[in-house]
TORROZA-878360 format. One line per 5 residues: their letters; for each residue x, y, z of C-alpha. Coordinates in nm, 4 decimals, padded with zeros to 6 digits. Layout:
N
a) X/Y/Z ~ ...
//
This chain:
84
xxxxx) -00.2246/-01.0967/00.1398 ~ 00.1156/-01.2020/00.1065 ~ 00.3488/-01.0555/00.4347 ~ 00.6840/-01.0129/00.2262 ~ 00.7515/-00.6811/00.2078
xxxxx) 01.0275/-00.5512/-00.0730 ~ 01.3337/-00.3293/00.0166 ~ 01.5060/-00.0748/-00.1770 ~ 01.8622/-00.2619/-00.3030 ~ 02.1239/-00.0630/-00.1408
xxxxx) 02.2932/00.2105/-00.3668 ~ 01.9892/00.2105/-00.6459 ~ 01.6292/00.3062/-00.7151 ~ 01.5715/-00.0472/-00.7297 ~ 01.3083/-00.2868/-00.4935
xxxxx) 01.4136/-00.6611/-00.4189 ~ 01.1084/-00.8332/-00.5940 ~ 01.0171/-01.2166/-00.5215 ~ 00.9107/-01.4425/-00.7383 ~ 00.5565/-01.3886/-00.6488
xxxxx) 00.5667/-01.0462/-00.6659 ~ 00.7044/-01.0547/-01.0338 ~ 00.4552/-01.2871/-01.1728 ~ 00.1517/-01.0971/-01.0188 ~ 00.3473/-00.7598/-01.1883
xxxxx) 00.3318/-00.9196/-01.5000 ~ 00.0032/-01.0852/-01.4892 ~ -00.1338/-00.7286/-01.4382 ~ 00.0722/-00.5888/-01.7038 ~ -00.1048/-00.8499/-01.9531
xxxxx) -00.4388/-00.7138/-01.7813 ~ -00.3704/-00.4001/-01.9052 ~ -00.2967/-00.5093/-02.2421 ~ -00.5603/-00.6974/-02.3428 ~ -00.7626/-00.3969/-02.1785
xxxxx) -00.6076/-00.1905/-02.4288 ~ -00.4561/00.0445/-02.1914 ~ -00.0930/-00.0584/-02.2786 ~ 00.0506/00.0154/-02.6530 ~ 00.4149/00.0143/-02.8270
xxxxx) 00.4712/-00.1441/-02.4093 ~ 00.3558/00.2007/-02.3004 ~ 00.0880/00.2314/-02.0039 ~ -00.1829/00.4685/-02.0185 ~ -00.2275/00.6100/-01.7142
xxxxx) -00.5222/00.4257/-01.6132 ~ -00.3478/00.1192/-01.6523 ~ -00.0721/00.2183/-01.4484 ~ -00.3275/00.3278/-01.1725 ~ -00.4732/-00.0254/-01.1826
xxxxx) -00.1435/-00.1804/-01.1686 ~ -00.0233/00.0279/-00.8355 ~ -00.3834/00.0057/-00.6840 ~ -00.3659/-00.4127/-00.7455 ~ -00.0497/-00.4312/-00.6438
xxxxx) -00.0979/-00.2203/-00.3344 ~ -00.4499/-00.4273/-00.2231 ~ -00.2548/-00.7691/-00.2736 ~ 00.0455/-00.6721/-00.1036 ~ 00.0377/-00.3710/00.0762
xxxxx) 00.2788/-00.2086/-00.0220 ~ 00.2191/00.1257/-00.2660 ~ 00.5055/00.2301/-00.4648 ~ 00.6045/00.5028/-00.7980 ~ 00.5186/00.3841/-01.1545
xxxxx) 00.8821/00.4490/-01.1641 ~ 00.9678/00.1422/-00.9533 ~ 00.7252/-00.0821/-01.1490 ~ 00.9278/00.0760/-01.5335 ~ 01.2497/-00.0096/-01.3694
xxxxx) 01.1178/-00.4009/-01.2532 ~ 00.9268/-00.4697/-01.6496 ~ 01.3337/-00.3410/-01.8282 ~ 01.5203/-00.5810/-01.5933 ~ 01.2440/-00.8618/-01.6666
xxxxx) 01.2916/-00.7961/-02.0293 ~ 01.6471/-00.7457/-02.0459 ~ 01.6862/-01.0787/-01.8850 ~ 01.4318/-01.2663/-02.1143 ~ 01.6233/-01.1191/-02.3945
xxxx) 01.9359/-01.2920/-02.2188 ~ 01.7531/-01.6260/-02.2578 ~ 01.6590/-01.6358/-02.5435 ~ 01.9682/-01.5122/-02.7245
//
């Protein structure tokens, strides 16, 4: 179990994510996807269960789907960034 634990960024809704953190977010969100439980980048809510309990039993830390929407738009928006 990793021992960083994420803060809320003064002023928003948002969590300071690390590197780590991010990659296992998105390595569960590809989970879900090949489960099937993610569509038009919508999560069922199973898949969103799966993703908070993971998340939770790696790094102990439990926190609102909303958090987890707010981290996968930043991560896109700054892919999109890249690549443009």
């Amino acid at each position: 179990m990793s021992s960083s634990k994420m803060t809320t960024i003064n002023g928003t809704d948002n969590l300071a994510w690390n590197d780590e953190q991010t990659r296992f977010y998105l390595e569960l969100r590809i989970e879900e996807k090949l489960k099937g439980n993610i569509r038009n980048q919508n999560v069922n809510d199973a898949g969103r269960q799966t993703i908070i309990d993971r998340f939770y039993e790696v790094y102990g830390e439990r926190h609102t789907w909303r958090k987890f929407g707010i981290k996968f738009t930043t991560c896109k928006k700054q892919y999109e960034g890249l690549v443009i």
